[in-house]
CHARMM internal coordinates of N, CA and C (Angstrom, degrees):
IC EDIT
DIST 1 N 1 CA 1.4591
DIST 1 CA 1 C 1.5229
ANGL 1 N 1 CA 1 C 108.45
DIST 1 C 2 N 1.2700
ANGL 1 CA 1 C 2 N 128.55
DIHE 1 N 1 CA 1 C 2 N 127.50
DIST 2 N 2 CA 1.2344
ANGL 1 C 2 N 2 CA 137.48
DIHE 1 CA 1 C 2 N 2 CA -168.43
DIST 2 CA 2 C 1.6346
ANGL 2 N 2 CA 2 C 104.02
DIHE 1 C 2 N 2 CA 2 C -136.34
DIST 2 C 3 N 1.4373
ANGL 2 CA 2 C 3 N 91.88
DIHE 2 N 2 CA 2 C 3 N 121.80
DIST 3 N 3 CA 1.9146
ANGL 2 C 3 N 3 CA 107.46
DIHE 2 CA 2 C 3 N 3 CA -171.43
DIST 3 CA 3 C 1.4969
ANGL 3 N 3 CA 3 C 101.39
DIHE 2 C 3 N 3 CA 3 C -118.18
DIST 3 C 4 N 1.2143
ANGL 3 CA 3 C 4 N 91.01
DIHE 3 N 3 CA 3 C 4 N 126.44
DIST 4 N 4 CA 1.8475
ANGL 3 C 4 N 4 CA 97.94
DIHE 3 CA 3 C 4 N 4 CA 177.45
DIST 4 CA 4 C 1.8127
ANGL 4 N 4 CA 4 C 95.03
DIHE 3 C 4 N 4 CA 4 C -87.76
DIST 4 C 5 N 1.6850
ANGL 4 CA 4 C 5 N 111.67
DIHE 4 N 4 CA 4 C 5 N 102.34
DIST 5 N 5 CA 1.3933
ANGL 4 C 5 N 5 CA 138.49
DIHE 4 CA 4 C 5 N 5 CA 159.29
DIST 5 CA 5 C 1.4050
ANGL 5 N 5 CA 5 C 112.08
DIHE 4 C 5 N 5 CA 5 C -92.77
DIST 5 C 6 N 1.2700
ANGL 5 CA 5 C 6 N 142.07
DIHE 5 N 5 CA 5 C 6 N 132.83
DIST 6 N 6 CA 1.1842
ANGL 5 C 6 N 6 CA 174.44
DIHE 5 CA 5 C 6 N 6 CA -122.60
DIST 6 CA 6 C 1.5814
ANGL 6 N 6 CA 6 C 101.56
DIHE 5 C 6 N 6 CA 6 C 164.19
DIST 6 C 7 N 2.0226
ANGL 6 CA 6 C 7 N 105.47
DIHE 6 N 6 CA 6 C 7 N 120.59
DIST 7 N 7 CA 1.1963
ANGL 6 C 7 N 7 CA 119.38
DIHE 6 CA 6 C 7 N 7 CA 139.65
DIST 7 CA 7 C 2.3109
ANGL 7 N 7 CA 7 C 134.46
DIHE 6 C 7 N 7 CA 7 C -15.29
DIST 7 C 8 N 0.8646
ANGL 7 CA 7 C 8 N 101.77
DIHE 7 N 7 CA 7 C 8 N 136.17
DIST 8 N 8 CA 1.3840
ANGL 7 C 8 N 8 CA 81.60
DIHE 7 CA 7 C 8 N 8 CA 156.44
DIST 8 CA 8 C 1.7384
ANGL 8 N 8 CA 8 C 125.51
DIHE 7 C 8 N 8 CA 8 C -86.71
DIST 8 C 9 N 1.1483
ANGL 8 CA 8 C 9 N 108.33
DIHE 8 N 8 CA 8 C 9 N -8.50
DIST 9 N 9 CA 1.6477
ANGL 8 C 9 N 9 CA 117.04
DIHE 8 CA 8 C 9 N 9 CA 155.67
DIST 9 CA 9 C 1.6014
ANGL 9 N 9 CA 9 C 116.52
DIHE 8 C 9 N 9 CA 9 C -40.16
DIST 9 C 10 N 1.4259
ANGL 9 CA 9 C 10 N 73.30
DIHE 9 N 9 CA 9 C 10 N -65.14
DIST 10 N 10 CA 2.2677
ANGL 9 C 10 N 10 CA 104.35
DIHE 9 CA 9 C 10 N 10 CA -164.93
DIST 10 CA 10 C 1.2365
ANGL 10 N 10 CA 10 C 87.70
DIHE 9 C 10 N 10 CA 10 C -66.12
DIST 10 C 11 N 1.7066
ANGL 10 CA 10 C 11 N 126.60
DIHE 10 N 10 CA 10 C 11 N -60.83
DIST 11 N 11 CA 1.9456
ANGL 10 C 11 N 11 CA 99.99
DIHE 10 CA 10 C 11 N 11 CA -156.91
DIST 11 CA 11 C 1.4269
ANGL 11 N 11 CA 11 C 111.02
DIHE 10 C 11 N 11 CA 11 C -74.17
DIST 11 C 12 N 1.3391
ANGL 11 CA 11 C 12 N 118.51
DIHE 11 N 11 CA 11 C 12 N -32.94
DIST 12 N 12 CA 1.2707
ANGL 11 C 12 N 12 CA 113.70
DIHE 11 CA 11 C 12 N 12 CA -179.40
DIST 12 CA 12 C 2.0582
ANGL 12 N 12 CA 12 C 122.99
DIHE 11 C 12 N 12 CA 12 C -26.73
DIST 12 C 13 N 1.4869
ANGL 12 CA 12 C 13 N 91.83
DIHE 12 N 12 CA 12 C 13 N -58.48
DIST 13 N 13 CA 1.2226
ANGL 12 C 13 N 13 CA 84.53
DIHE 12 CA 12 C 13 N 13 CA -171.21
DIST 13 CA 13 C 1.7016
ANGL 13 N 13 CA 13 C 130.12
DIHE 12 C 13 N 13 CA 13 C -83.53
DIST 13 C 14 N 1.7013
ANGL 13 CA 13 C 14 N 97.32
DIHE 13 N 13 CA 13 C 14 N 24.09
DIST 14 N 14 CA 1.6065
ANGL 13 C 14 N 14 CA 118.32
DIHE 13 CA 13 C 14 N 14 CA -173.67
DIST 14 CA 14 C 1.5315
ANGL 14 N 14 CA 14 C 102.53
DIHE 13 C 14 N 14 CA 14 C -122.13
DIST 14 C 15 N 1.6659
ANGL 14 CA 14 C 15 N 120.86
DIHE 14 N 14 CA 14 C 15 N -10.88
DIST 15 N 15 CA 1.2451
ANGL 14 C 15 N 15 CA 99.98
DIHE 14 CA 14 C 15 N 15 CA 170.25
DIST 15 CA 15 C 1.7391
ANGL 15 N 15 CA 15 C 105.57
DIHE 14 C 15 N 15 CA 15 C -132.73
DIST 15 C 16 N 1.0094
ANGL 15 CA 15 C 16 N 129.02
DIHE 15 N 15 CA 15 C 16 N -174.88
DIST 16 N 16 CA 1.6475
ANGL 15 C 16 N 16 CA 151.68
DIHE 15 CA 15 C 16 N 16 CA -157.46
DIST 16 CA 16 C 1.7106
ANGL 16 N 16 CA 16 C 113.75
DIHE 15 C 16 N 16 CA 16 C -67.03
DIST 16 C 17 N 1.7070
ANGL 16 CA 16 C 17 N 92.69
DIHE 16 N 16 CA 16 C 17 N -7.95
DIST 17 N 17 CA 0.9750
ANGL 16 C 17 N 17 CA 82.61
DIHE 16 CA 16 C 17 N 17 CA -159.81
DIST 17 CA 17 C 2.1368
ANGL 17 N 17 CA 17 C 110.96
DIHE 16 C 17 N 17 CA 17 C -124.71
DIST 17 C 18 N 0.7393
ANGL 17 CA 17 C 18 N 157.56
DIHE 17 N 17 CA 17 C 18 N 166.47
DIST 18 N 18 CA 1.1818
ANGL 17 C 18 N 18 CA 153.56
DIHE 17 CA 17 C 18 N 18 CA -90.98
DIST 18 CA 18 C 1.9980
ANGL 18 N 18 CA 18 C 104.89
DIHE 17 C 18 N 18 CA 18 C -146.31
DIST 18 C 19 N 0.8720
ANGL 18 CA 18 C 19 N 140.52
DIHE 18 N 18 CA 18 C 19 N 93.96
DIST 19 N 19 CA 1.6804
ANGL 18 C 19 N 19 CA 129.90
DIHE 18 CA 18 C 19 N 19 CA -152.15
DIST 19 CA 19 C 1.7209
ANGL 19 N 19 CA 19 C 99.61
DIHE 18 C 19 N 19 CA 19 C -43.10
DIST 19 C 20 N 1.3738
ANGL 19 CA 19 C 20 N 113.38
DIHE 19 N 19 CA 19 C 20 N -38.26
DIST 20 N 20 CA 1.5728
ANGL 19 C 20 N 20 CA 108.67
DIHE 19 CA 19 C 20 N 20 CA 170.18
DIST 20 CA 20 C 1.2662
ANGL 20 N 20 CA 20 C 127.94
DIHE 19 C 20 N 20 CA 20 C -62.81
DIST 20 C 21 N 1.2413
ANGL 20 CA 20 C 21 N 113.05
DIHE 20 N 20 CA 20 C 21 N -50.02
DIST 21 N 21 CA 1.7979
ANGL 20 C 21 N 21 CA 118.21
DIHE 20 CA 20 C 21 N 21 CA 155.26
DIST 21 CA 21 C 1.0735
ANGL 21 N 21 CA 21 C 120.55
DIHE 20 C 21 N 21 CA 21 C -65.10
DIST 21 C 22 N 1.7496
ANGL 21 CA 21 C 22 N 141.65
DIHE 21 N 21 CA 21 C 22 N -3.63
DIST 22 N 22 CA 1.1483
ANGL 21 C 22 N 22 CA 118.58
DIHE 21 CA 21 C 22 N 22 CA 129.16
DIST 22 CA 22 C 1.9064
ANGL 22 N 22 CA 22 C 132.40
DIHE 21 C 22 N 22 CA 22 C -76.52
DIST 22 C 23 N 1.0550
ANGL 22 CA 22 C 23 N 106.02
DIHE 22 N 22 CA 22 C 23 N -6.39
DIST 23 N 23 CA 1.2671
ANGL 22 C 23 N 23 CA 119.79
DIHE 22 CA 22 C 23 N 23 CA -177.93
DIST 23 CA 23 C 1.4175
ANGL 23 N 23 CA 23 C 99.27
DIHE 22 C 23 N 23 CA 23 C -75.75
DIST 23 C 24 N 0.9065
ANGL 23 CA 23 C 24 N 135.37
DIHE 23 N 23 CA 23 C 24 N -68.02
DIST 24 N 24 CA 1.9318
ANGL 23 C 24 N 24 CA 165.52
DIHE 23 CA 23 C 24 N 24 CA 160.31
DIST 24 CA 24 C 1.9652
ANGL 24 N 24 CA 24 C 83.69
DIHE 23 C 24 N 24 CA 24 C -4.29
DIST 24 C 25 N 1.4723
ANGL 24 CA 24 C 25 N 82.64
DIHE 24 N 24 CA 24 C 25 N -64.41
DIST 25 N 25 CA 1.5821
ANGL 24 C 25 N 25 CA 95.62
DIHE 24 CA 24 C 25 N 25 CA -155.00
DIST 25 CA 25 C 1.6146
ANGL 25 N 25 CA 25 C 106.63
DIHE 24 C 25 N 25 CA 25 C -60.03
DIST 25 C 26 N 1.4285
ANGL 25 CA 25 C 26 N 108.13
DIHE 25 N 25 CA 25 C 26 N -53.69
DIST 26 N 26 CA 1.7488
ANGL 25 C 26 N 26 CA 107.33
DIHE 25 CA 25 C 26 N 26 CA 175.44
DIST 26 CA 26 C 1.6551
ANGL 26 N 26 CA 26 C 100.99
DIHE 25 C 26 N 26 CA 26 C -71.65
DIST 26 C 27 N 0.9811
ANGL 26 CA 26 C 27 N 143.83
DIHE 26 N 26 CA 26 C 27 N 30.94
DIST 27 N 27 CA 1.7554
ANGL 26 C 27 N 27 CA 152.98
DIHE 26 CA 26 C 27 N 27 CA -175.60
DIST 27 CA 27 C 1.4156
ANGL 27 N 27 CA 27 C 82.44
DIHE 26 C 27 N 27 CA 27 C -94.66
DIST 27 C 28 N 1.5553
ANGL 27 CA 27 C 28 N 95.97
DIHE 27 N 27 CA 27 C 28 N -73.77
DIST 28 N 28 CA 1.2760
ANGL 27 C 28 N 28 CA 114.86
DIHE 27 CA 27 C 28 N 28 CA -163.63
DIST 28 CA 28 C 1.6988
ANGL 28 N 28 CA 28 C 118.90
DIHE 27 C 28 N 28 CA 28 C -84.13
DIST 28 C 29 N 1.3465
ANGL 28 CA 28 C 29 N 107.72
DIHE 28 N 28 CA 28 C 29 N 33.74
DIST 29 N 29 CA 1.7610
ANGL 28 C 29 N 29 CA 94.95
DIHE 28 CA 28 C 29 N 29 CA -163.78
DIST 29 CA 29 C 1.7602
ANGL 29 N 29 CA 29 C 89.90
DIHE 28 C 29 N 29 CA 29 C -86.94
DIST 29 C 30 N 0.9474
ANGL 29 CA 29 C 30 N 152.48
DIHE 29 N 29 CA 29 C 30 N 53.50
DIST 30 N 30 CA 1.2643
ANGL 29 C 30 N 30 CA 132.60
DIHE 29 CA 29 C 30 N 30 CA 166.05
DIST 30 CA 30 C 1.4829
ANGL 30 N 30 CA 30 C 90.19
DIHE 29 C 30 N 30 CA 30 C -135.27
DIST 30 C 31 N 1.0318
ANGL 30 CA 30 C 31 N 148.27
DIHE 30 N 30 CA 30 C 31 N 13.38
DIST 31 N 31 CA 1.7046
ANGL 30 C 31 N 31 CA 157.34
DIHE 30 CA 30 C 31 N 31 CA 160.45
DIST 31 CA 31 C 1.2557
ANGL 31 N 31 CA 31 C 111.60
DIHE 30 C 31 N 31 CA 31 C -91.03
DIST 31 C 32 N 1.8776
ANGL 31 CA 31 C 32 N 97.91
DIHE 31 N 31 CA 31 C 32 N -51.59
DIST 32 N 32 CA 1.8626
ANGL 31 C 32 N 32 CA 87.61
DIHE 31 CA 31 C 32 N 32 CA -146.93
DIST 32 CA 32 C 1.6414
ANGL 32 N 32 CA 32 C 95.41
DIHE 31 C 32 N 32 CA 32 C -113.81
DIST 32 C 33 N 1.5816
ANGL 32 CA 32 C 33 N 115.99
DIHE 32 N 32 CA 32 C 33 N 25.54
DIST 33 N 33 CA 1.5843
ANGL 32 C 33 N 33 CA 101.54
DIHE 32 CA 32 C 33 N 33 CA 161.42
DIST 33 CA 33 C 1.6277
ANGL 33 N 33 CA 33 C 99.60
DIHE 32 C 33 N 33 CA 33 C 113.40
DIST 33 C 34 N 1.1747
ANGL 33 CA 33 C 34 N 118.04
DIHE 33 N 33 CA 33 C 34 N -37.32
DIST 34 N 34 CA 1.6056
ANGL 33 C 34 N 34 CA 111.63
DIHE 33 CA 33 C 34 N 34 CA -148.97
DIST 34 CA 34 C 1.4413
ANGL 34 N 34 CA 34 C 98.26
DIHE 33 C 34 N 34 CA 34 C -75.98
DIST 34 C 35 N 1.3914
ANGL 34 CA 34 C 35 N 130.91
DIHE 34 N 34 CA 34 C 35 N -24.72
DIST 35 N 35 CA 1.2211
ANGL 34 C 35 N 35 CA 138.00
DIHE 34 CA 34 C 35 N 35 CA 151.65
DIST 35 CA 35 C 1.7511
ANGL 35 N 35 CA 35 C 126.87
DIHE 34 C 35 N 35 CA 35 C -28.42
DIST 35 C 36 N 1.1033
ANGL 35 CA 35 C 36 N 102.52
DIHE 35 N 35 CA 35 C 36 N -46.03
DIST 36 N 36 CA 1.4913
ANGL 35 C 36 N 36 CA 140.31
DIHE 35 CA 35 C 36 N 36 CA -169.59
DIST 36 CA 36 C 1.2067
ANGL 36 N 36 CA 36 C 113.11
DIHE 35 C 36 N 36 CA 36 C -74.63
DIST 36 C 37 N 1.6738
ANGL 36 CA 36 C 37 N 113.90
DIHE 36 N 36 CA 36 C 37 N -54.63
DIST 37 N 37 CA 1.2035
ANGL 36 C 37 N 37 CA 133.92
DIHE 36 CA 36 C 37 N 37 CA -175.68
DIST 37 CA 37 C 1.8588
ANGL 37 N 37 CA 37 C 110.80
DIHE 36 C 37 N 37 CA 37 C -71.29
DIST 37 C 38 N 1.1200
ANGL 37 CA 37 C 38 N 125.56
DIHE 37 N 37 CA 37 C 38 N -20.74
DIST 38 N 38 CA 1.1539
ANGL 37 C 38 N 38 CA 150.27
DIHE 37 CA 37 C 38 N 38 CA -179.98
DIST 38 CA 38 C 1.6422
ANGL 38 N 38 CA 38 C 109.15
DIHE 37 C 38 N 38 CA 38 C 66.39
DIST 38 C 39 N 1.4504
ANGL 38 CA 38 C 39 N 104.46
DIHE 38 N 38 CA 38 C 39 N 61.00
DIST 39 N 39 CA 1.5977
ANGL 38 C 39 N 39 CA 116.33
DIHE 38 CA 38 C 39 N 39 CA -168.73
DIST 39 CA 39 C 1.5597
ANGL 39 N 39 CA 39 C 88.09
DIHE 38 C 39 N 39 CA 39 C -92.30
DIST 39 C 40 N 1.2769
ANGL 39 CA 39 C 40 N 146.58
DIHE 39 N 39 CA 39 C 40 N -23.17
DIST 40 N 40 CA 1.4153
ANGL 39 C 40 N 40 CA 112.61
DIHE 39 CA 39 C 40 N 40 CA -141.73
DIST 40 CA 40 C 1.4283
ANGL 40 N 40 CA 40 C 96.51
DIHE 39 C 40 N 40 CA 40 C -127.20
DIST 40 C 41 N 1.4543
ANGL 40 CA 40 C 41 N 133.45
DIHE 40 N 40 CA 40 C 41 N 129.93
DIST 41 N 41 CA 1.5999
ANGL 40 C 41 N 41 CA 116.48
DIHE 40 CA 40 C 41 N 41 CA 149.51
DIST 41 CA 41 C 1.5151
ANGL 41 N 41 CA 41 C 135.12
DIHE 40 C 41 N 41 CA 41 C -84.33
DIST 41 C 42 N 0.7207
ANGL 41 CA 41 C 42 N 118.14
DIHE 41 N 41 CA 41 C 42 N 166.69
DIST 42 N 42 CA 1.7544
ANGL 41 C 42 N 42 CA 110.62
DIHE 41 CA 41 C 42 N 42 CA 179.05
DIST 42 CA 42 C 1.7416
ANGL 42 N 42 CA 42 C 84.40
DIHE 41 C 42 N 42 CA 42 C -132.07
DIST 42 C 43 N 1.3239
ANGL 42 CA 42 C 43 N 98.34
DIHE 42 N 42 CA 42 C 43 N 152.51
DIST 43 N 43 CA 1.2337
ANGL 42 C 43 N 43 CA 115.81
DIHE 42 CA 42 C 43 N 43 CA 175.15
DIST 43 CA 43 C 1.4380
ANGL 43 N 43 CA 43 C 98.99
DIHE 42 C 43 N 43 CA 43 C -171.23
DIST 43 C 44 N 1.4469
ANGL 43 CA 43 C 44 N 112.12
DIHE 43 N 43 CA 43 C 44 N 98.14
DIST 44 N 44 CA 1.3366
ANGL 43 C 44 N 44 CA 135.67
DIHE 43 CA 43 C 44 N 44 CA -171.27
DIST 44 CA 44 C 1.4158
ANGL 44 N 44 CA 44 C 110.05
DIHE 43 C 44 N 44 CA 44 C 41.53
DIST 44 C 45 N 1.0062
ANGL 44 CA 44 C 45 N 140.42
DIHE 44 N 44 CA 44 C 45 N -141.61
DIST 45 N 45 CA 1.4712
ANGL 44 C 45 N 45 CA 126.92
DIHE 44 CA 44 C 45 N 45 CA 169.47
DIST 45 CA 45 C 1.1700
ANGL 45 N 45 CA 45 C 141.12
DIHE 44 C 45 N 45 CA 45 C -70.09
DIST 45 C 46 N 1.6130
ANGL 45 CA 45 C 46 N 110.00
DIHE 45 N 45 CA 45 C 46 N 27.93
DIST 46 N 46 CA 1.4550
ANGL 45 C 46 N 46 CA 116.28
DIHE 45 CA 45 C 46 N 46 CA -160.36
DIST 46 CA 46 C 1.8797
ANGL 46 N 46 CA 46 C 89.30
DIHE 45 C 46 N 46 CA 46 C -122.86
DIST 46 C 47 N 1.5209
ANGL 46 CA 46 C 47 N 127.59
DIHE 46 N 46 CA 46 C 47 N 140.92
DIST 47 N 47 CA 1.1103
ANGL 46 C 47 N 47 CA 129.05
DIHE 46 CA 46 C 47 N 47 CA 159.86
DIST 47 CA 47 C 1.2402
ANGL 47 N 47 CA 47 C 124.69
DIHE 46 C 47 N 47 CA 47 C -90.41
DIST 47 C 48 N 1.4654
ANGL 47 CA 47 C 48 N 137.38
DIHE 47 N 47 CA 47 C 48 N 132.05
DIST 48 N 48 CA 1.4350
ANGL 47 C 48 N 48 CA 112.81
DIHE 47 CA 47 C 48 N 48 CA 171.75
DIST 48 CA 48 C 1.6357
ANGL 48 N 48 CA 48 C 97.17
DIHE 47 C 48 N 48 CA 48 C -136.31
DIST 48 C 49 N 1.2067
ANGL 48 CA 48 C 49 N 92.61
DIHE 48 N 48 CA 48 C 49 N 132.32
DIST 49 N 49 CA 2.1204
ANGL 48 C 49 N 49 CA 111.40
DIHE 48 CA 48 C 49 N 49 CA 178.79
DIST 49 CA 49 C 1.6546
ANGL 49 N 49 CA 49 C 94.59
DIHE 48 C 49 N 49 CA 49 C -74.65
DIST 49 C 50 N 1.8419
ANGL 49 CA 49 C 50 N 98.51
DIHE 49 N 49 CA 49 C 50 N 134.44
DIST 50 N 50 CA 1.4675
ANGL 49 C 50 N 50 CA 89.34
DIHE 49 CA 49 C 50 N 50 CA 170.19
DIST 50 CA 50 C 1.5456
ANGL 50 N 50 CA 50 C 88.50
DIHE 49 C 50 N 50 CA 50 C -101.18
DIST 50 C 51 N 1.1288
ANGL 50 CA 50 C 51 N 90.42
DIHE 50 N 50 CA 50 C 51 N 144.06
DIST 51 N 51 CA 1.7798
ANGL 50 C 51 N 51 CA 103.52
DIHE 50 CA 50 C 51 N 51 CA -167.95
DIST 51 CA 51 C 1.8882
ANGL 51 N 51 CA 51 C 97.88
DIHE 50 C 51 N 51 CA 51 C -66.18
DIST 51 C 52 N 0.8958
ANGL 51 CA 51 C 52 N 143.34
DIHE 51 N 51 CA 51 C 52 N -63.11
DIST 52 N 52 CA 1.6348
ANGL 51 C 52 N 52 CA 150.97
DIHE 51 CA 51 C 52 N 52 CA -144.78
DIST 52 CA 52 C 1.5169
ANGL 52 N 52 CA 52 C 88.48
DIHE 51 C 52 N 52 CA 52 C -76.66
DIST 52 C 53 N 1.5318
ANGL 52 CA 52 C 53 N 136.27
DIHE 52 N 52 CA 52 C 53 N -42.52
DIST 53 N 53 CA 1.1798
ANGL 52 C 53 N 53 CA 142.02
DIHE 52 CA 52 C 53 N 53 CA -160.43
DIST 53 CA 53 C 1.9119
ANGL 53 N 53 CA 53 C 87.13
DIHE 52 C 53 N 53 CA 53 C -86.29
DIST 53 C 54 N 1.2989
ANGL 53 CA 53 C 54 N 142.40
DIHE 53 N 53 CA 53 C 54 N -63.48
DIST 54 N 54 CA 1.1370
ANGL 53 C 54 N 54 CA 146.20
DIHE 53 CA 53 C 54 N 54 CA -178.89
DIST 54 CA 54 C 2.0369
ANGL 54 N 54 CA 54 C 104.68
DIHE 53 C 54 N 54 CA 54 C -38.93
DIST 54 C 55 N 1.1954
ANGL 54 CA 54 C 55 N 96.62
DIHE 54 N 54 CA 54 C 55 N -48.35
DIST 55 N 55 CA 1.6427
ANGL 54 C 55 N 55 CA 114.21
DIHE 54 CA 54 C 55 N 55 CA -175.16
DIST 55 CA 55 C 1.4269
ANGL 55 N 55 CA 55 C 129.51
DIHE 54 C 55 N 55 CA 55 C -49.81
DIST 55 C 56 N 1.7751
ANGL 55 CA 55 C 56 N 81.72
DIHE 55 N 55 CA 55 C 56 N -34.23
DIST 56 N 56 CA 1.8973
ANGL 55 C 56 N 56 CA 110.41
DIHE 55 CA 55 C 56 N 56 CA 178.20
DIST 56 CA 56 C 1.6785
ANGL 56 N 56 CA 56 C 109.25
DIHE 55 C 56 N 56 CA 56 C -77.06
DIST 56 C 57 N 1.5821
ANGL 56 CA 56 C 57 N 95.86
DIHE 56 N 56 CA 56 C 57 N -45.52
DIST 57 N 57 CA 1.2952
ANGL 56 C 57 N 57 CA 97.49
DIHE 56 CA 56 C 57 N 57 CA 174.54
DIST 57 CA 57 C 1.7112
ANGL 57 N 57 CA 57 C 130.10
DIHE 56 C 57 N 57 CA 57 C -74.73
DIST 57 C 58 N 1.1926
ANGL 57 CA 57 C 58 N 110.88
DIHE 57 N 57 CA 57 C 58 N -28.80
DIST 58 N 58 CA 1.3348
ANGL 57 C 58 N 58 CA 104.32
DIHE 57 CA 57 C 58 N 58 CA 157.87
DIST 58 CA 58 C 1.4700
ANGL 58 N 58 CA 58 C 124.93
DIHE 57 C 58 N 58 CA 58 C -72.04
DIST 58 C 59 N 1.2072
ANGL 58 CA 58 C 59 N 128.10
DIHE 58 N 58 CA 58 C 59 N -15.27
DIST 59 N 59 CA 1.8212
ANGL 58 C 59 N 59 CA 142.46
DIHE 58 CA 58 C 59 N 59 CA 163.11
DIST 59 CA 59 C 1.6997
ANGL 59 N 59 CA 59 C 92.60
DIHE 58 C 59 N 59 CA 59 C -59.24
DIST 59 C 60 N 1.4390
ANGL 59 CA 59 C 60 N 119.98
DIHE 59 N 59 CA 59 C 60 N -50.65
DIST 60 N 60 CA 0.9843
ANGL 59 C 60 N 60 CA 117.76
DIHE 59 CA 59 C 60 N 60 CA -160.99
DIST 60 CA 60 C 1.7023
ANGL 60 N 60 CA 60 C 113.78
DIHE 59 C 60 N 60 CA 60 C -74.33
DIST 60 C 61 N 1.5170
ANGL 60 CA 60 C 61 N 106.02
DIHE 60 N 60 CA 60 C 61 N -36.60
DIST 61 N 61 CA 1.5267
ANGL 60 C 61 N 61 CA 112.42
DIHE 60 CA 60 C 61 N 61 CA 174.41
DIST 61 CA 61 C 1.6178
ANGL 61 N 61 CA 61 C 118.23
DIHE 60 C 61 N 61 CA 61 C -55.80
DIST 61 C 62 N 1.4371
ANGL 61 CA 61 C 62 N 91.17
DIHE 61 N 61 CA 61 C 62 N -38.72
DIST 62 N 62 CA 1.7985
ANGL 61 C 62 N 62 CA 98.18
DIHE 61 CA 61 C 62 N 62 CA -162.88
DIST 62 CA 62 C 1.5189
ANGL 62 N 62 CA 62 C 95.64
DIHE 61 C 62 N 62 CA 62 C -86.35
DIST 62 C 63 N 1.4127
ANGL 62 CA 62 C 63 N 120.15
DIHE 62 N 62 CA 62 C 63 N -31.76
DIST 63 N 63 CA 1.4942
ANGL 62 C 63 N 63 CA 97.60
DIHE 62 CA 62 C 63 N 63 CA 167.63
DIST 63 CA 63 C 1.5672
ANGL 63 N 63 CA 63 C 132.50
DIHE 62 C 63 N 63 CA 63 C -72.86
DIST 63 C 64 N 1.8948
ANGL 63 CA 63 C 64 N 116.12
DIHE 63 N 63 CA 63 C 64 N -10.19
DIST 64 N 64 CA 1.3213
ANGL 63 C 64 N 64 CA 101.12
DIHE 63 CA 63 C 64 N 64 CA 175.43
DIST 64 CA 64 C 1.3310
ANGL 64 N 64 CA 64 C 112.02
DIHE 63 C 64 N 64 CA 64 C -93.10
DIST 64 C 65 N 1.6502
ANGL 64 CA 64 C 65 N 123.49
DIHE 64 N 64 CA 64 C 65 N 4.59
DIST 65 N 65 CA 1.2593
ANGL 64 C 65 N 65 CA 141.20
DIHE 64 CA 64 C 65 N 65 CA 179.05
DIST 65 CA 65 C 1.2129
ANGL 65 N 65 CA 65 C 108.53
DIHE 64 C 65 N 65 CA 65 C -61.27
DIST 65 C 66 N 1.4551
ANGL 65 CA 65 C 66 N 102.57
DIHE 65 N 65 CA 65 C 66 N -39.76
DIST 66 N 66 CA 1.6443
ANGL 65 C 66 N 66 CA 110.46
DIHE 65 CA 65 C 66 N 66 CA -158.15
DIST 66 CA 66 C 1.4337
ANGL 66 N 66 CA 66 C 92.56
DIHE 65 C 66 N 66 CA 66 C -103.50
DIST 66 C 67 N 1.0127
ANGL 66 CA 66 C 67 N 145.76
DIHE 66 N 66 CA 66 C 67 N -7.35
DIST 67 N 67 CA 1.6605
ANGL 66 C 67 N 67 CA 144.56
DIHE 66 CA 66 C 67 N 67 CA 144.37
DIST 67 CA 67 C 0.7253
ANGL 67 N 67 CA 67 C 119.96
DIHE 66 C 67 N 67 CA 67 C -33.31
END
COOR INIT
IC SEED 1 N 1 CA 1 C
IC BUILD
């Protein structure tokens, strides 16, 4: 099984969103889903977003938005 993981350094500056507003977001991933979605690794104190798992979950935000 091979997961495309990216830093929150590294994705930041490839997606929309801000290295603090991703920080914000894994702050809060046990509220708002991203937990759930199984976007994030931990590996000792380091986070890394698996990008394709992050991707689902934003499909998933903007579709209950539009609900």
């Amino acid at each position: 099984m091979k997961r495309n993981l990216q830093s929150v350094a590294t994705f930041a500056p490839n997606s929309p969103f801000s290295e603090n507003q991703l920080r914000w977001m894994i702050f809060n991933a046990s509220t708002n889903g991203l937990r759930e979605a199984n976007a994030l690794v931990r590996v000792r104190r380091r986070v890394y977003i698996d990008v394709d798992a992050f991707d689902v979950w934003i499909e998933s935000q903007n579709a209950q938005a539009a609900a």
